[in-house]
C-alpha positions in Angstrom: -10.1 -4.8 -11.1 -8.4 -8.0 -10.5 -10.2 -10.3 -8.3 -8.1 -12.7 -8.2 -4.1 -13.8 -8.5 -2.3 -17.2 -7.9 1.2 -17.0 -6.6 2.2 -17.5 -10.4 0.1 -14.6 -11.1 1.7 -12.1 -8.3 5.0 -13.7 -9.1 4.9 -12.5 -12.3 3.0 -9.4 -12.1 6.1 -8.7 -9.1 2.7 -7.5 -7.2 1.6 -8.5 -3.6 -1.7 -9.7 -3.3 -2.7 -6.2 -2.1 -1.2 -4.5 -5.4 -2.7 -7.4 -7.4 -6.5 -6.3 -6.1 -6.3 -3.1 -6.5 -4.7 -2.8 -9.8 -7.2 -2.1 -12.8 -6.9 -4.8 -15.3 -7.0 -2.5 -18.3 -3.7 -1.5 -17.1 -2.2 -4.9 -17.8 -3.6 -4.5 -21.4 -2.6 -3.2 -24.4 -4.7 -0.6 -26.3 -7.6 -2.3 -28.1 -10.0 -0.9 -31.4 -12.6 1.0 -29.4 -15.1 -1.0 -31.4 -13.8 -4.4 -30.0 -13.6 -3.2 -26.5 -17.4 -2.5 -26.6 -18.0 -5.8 -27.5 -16.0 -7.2 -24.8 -17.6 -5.2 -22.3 -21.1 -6.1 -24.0 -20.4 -9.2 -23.2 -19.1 -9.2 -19.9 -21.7 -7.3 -18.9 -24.4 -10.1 -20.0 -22.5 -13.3 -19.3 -20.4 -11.8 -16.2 -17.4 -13.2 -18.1 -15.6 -12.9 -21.5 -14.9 -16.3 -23.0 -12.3 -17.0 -25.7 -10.1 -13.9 -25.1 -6.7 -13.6 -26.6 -4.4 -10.6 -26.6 -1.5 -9.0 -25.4 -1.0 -8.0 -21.4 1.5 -6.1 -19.6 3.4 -7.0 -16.2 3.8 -4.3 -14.0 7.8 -4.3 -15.0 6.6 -3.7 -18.7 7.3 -7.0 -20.0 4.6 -8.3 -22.8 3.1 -11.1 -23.1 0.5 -13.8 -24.6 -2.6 -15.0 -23.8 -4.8 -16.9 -25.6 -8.4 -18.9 -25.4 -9.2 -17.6 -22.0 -11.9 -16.6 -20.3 -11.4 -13.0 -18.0 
């Protein structure tokens, strides 16, 4: 779930904060190799984070974008 959202963030997600919260964040993701989304997970579940992400995300209007070197 998203945690968190800046205005940016809900501005361009078209969400309100409420939406923003409750919204999954796998649904703002595009499909990943099964094998890669373990390791993500893996390591979310030891650090609490994910450092150095990069990949494509959805807004809730369907339009793709960018991210890269982030930490979720």
């Amino acid at each position: 779930m998203f945690n968190y959202g800046n205005r940016k963030a809900l501005k361009l997600w078209e969400l309100s904060w409420e939406e923003f919260t409750k919204m999954p964040s796998r649904k703002s993701a595009q499909e990943v190799v099964p094998e890669e989304r373990d390791r993500l997970l893996a390591e979310a579940a030891t650090k609490g984070f994910i450092t150095n992400y990069s990949g494509i995300r959805t807004f809730s209007n369907g339009k793709r974008f960018y991210i890269g070197d982030t930490i979720l």
